[in-house]
N, CA, C and O of each residue as an XYZ file, in Angstrom:
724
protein
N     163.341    100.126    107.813
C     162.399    100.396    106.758
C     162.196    101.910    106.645
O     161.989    102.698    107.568
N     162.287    102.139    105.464
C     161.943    103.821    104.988
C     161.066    104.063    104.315
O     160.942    103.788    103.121
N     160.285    104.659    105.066
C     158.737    105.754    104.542
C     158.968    106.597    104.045
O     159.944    107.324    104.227
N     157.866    106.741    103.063
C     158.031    108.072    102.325
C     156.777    108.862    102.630
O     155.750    108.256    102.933
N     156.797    109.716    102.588
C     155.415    110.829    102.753
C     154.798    110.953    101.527
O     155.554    111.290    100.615
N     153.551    110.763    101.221
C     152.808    111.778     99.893
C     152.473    112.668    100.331
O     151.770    112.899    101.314
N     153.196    113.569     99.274
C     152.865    114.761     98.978
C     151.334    115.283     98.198
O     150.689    114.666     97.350
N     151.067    116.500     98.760
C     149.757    116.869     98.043
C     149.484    116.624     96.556
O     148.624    116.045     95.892
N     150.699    117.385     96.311
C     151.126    117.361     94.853
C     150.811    115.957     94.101
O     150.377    115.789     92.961
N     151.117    115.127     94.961
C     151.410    113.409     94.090
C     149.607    112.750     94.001
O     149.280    111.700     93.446
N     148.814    113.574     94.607
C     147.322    113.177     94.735
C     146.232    113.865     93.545
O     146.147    115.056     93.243
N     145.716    113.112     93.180
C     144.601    113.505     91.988
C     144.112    114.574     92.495
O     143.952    114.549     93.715
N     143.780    115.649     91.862
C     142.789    116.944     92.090
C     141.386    117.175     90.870
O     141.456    117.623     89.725
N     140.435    116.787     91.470
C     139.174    117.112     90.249
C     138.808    118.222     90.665
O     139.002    118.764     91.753
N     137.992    118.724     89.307
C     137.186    119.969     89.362
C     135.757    119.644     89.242
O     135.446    118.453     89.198
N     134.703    120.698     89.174
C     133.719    120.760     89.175
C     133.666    120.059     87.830
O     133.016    119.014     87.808
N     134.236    120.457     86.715
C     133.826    120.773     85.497
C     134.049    119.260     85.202
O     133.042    118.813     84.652
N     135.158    118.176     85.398
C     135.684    117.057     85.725
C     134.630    115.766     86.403
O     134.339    114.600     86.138
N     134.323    116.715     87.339
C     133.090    115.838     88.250
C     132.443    115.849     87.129
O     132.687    114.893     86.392
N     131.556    116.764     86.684
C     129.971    116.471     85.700
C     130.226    115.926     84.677
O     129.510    116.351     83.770
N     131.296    114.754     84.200
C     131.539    113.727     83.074
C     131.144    112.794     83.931
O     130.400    112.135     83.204
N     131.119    112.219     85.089
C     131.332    111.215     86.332
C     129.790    110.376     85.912
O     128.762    110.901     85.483
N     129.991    109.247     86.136
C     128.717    108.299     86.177
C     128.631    107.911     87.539
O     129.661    107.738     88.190
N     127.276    107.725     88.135
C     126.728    107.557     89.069
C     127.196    108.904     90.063
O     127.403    110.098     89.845
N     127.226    108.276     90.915
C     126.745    109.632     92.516
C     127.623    109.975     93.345
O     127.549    109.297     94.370
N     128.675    110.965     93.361
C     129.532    111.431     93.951
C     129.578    112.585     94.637
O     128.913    113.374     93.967
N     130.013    113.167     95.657
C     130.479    114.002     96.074
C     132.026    114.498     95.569
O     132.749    113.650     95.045
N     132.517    115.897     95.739
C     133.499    116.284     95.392
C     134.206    117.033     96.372
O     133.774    118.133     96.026
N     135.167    117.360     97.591
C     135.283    118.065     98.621
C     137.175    117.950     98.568
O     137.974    117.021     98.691
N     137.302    119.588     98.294
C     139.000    120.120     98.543
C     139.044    118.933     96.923
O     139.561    117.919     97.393
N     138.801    118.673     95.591
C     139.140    118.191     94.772
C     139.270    116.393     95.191
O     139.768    115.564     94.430
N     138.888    116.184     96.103
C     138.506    114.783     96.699
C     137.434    113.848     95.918
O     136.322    114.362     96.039
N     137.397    112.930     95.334
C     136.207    112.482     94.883
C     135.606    111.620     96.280
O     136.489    111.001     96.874
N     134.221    111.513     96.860
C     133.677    110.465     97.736
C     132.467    110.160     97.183
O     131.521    110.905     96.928
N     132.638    108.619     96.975
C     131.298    107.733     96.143
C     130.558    108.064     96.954
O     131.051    108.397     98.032
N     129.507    108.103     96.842
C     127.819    107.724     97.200
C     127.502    106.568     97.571
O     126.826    106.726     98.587
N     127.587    105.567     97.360
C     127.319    104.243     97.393
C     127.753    103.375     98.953
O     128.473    104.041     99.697
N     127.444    102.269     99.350
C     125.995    102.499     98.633
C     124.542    103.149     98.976
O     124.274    104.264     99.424
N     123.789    102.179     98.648
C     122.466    103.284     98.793
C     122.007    103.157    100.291
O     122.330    102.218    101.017
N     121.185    104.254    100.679
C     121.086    104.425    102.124
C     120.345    103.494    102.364
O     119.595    103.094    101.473
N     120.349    102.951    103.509
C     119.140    102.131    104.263
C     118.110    102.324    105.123
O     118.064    103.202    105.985
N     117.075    101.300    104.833
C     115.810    101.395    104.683
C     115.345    102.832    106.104
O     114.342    103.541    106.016
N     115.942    102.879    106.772
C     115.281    103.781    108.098
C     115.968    105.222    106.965
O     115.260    105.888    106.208
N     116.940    105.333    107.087
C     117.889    106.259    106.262
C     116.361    106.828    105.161
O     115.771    107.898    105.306
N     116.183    106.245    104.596
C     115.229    106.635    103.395
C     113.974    107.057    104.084
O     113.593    108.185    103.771
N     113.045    106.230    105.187
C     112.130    106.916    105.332
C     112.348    108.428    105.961
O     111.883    109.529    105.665
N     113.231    107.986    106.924
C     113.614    109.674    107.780
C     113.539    110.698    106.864
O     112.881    111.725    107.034
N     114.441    110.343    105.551
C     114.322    111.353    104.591
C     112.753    111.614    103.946
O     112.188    112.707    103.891
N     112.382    110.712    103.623
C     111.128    110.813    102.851
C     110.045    111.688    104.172
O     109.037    112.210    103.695
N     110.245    111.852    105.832
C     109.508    112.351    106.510
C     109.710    113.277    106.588
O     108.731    113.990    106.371
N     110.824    113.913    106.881
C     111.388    115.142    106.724
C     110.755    116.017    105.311
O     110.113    117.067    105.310
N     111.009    115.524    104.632
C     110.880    115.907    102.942
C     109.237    116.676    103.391
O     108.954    117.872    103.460
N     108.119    115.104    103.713
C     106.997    115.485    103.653
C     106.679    116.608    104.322
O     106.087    117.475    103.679
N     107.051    116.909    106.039
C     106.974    117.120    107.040
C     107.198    119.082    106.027
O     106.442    120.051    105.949
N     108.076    118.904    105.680
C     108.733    120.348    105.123
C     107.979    121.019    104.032
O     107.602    122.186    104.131
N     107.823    120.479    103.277
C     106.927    120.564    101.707
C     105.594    120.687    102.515
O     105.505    121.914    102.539
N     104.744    120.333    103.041
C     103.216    120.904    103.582
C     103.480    121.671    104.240
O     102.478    122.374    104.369
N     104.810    122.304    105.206
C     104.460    123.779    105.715
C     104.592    124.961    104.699
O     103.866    125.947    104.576
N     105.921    124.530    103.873
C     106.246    125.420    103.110
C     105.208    125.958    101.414
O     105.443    126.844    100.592
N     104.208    125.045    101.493
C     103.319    124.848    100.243
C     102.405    126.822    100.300
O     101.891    127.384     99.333
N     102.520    127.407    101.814
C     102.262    129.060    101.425
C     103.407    129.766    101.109
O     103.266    130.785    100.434
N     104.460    129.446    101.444
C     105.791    130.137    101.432
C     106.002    130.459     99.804
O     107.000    129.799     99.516
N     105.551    131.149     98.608
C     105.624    131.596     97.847
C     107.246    131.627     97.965
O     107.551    131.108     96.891
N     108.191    131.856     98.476
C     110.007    132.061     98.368
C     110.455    130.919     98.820
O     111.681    131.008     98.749
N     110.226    130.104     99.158
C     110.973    128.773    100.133
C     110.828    127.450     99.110
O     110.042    127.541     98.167
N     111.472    126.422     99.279
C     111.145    125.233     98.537
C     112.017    124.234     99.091
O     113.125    124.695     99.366
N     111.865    122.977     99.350
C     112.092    122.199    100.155
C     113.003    121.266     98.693
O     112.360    121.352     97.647
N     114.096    120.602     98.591
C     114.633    119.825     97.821
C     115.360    118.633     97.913
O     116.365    118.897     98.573
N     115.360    117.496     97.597
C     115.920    116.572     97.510
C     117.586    116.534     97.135
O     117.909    117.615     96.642
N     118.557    115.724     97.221
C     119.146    115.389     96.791
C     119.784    116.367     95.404
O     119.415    115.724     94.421
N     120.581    117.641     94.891
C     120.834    118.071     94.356
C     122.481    118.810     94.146
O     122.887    119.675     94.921
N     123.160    118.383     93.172
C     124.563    119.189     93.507
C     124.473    120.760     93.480
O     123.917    121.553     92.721
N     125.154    120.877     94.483
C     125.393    122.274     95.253
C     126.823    122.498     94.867
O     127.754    121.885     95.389
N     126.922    123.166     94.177
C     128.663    123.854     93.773
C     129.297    124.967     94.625
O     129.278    126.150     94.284
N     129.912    124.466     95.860
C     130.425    125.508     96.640
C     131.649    126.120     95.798
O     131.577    127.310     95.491
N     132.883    125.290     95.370
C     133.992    126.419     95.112
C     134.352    125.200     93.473
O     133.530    124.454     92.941
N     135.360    125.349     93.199
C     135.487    125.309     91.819
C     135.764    123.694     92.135
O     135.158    122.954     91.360
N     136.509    123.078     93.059
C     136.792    121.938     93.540
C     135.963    121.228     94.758
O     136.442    120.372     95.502
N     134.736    121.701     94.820
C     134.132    121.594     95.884
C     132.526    121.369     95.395
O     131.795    122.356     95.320
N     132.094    120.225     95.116
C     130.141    119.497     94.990
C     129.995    118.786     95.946
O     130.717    117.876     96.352
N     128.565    119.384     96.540
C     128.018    118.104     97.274
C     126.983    118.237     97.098
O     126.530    119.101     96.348
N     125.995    117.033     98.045
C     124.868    116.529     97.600
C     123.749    116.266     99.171
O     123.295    115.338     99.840
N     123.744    117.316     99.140
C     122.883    117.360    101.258
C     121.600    116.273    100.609
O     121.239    116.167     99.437
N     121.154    115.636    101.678
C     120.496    115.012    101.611
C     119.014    115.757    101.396
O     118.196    115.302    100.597
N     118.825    116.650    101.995
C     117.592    117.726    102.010
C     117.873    118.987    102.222
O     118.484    119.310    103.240
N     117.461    119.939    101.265
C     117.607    121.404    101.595
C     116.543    122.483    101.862
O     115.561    122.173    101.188
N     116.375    123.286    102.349
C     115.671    123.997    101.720
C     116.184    125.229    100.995
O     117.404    125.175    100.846
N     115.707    126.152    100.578
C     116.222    127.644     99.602
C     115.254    128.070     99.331
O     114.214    127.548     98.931
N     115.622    129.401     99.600
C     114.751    130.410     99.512
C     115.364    131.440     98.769
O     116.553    131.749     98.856
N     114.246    132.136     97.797
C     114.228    133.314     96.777
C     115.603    132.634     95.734
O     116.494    133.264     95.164
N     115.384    131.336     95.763
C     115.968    130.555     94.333
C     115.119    129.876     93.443
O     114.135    129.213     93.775
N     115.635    130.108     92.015
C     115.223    128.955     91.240
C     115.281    127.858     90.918
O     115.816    127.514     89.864
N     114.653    126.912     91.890
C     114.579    125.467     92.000
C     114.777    124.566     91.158
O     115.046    123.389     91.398
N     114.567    125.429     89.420
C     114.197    124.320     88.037
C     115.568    123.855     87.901
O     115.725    122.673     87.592
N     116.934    124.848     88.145
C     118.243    124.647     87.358
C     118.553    122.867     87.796
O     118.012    122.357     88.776
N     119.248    122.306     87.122
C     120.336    121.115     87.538
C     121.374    121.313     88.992
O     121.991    120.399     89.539
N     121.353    122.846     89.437
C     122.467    122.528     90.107
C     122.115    124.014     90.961
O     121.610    125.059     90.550
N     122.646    123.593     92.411
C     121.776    125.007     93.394
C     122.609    126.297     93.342
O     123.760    126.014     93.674
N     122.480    127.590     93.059
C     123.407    128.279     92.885
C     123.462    129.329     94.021
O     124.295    130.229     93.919
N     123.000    129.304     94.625
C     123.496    129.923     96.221
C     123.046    129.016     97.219
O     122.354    128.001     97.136
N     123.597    129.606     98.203
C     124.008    128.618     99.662
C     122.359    128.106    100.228
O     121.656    129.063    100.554
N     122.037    127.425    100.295
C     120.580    126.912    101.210
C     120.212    127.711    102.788
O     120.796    128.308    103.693
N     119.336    127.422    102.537
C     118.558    128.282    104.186
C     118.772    126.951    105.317
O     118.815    127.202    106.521
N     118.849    126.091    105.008
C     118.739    125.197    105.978
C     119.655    123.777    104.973
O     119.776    123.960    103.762
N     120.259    122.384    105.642
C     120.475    121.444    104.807
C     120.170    120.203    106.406
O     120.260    120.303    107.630
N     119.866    119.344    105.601
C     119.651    118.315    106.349
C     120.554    117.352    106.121
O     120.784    117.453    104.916
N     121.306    116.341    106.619
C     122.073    115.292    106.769
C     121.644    113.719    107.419
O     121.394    113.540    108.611
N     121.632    113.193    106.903
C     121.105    112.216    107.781
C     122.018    110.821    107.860
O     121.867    109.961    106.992
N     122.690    110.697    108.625
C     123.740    110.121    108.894
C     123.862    108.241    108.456
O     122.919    107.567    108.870
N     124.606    107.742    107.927
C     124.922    106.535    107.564
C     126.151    106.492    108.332
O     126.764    107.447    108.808
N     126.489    104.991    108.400
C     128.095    104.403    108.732
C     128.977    104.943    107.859
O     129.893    105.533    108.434
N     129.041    104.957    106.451
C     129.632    105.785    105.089
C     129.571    106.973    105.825
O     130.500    106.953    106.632
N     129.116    107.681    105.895
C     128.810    109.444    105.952
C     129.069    110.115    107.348
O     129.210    111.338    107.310
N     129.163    109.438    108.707
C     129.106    109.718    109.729
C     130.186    111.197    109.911
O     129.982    112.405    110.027
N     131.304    110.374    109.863
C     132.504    111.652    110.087
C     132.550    112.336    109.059
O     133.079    113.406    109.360
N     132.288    112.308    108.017
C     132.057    112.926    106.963
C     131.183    114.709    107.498
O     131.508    115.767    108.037
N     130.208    114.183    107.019
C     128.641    114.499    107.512
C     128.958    115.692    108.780
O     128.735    116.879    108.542
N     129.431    115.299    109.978
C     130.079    115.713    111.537
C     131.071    116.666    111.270
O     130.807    117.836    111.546
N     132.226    116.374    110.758
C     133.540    117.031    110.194
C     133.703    117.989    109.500
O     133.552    119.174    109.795
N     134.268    117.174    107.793
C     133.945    118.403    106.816
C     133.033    118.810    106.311
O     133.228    119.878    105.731
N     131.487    118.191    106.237
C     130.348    118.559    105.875
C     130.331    119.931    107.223
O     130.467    121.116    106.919
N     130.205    119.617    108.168
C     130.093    120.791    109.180
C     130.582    122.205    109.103
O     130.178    123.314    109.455
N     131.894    121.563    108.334
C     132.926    123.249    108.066
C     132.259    123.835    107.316
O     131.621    124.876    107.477
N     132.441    122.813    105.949
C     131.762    123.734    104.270
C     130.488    124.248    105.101
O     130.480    125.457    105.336
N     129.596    123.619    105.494
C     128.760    124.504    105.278
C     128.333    125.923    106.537
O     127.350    126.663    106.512
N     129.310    125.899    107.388
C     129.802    126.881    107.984
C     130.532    127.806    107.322
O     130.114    128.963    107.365
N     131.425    127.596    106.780
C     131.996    128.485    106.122
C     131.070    129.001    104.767
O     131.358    130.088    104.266
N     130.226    128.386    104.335
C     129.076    128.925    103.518
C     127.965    129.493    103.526
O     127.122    129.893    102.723
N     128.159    129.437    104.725
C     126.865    130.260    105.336
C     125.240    129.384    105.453
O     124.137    129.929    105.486
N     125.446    128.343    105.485
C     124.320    127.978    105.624
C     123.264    128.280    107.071
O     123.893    128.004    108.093
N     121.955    128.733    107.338
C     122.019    129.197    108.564
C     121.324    127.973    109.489
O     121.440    128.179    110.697
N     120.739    126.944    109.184
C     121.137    126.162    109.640
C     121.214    124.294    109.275
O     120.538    123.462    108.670
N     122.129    124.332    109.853
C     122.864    122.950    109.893
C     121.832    121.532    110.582
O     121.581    121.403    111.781
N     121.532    120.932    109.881
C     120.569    119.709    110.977
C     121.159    118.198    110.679
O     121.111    117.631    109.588
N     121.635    117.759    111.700
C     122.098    116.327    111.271
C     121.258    115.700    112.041
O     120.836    116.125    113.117
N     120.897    114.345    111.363
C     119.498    113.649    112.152
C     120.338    111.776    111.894
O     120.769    111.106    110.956
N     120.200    111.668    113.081
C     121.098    110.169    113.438
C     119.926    109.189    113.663
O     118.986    109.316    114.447
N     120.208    108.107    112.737
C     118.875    107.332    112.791
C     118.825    106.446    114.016
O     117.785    106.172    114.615
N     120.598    105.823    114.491
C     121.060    105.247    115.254
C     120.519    105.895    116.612
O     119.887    105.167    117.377
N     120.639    106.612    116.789
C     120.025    107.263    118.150
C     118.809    107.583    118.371
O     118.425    107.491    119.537
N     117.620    108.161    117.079
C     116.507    108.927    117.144
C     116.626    110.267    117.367
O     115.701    111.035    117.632
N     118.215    110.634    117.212
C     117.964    111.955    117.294
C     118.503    112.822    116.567
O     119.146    112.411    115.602
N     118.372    114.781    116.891
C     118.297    115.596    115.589
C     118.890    116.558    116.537
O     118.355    117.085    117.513
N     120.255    116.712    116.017
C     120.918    118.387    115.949
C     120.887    119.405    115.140
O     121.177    119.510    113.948
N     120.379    120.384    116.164
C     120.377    121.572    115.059
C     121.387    122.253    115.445
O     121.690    122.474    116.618
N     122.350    122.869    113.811
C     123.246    124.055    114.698
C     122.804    125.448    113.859
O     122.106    125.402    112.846
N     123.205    126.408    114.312
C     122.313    127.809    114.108
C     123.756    128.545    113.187
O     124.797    128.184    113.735
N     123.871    128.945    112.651
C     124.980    130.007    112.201
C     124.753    131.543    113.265
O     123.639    132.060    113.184
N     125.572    132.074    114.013
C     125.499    133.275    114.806
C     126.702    133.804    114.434
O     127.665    133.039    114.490
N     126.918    135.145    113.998
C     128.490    135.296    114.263
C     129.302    134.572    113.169
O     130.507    134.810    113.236
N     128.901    133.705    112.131
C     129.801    133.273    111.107
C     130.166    132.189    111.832
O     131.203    131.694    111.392
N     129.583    131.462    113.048
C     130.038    130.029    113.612
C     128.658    129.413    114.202
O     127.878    129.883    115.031
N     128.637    128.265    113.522
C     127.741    127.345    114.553
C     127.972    127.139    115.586
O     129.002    126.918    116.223
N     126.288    127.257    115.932
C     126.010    127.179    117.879
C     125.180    125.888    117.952
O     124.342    125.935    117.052
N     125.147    125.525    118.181
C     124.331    124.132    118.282
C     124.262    123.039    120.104
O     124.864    123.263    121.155
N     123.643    122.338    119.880
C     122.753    121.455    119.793
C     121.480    122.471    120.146
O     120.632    122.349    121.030
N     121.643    123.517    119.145
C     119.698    123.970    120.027
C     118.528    122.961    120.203
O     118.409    121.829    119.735
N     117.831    123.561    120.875
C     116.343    122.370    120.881
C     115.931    122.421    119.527
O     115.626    123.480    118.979
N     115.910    121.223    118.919
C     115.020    121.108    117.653
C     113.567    121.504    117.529
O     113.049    121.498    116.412
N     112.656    121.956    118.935
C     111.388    122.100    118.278
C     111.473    123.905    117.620
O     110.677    124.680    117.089
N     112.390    123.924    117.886
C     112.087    125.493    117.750
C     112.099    126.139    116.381
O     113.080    126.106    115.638
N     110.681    126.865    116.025
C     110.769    126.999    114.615
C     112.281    127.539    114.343
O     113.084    128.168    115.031
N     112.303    126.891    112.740
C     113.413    127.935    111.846
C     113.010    129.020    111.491
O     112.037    128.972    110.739
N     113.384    129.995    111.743
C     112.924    131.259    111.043
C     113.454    131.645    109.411
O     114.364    132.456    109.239
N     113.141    131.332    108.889
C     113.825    131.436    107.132
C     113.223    132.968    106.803
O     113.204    133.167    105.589
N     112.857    133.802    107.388
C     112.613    135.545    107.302
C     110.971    134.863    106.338
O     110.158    134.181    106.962
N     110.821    135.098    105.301
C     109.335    134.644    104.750
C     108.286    133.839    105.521
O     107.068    133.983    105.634
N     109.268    132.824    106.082
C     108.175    131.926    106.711
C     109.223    131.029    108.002
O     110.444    131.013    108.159
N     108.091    130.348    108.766
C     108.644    129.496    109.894
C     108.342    128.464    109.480
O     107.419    128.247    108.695
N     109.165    127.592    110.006
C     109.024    125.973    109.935
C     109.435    125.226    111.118
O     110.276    125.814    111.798
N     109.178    124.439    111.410
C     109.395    123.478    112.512
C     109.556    121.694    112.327
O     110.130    121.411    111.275
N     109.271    120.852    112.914
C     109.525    119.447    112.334
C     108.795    119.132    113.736
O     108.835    119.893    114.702
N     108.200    118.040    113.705
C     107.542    117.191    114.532
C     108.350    116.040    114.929
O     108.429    115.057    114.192
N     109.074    116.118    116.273
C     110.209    114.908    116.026
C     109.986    113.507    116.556
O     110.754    112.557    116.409
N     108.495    113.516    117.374
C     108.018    112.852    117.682
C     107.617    111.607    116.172
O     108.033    110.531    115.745
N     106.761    112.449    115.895
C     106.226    112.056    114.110
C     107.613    111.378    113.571
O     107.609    110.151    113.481
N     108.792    112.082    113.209
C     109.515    111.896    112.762
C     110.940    110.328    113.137
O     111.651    109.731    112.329
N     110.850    110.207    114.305
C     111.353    108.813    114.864
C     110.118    107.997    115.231
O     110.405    107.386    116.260
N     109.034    107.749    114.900
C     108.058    106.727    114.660
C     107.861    106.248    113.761
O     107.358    106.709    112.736
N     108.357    104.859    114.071
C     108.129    104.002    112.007
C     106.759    103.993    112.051
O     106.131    104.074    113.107
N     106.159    103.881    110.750
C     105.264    103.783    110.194
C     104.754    102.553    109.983
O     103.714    102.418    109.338
């Protein structure tokens, strides 16, 4: 029996511009399309919704900071994604779509998203400078932070330790945060 190899060439390539005709919820990575779907589950959602809260009441003095949901982030011309939580600072929050790199992104891991999320989510946003990286595993109760130093993540720091975003500090309660409600 004879195999053949695919070639790069022989594989669909989308663009940004391509993606924003798209119905429903995708990611876009190296011209890759990856569905969204489906929707996260029930722990998945509150974690997010605690986080969210947890972030938005420190940041409510931070006049430069803003805490965000779910929004496409246009890294390169073939390259959208959709962090589960961000924050950004000294941006304008109103646009459709984030136009510089986030101060922080949150991830929060599904069976769908795991290696994803770990992998190439880890690079892009290393290579983008995000300064830091937090993936929060519902499966375990627990939360990695990685730091950007040097143009490379350092990580597993201790999570209590404020973020320093230069305007303001933030921290997360992780206790609070793996206790259902």
């Amino acid at each position: 029996m004879q195999t053949h190899l695919i070639q790069k060439d022989d594989l669909p390539h989308y663009t940004y511009a391509e993606y924003r005709e798209w119905e429903g919820r995708w990611e876009l990575i190296f011209g890759i399309p990856f569905a969204m779907t489906p929707m996260p589950a029930k722990k998945h959602q509150r974690l997010s919704g605690e986080i969210f809260t947890q972030l938005k009441e420190q940041l409510k003095t931070c006049p430069r900071c803003d805490v965000m949901l779910p929004v496409d982030w246009p890294i390169s011309e073939d390259t959208v994604v959709q962090p589960d939580i961000i924050i950004v600072c000294d941006e304008n929050p109103e646009g459709a779509t984030l136009e510089k790199t986030p101060a922080v992104v949150f991830e929060i891991l599904s069976p769908s998203t795991r290696k994803k999320d770990r992998g190439i989510k880890y690079k892009l946003y290393e290579a983008a400078g995000v300064k830091y990286y937090c993936i929060v595993d519902p499966d375990t109760n627990s939360l990695d932070v990685f730091v950007l130093q040097n143009d490379r993540f350092v990580g597993d720091l201790n999570p209590v330790i404020p973020f320093d975003l230069g305007p303001c500090r933030i921290s997360l309660d992780i206790k609070r945060l793996f206790t259902p409600t």
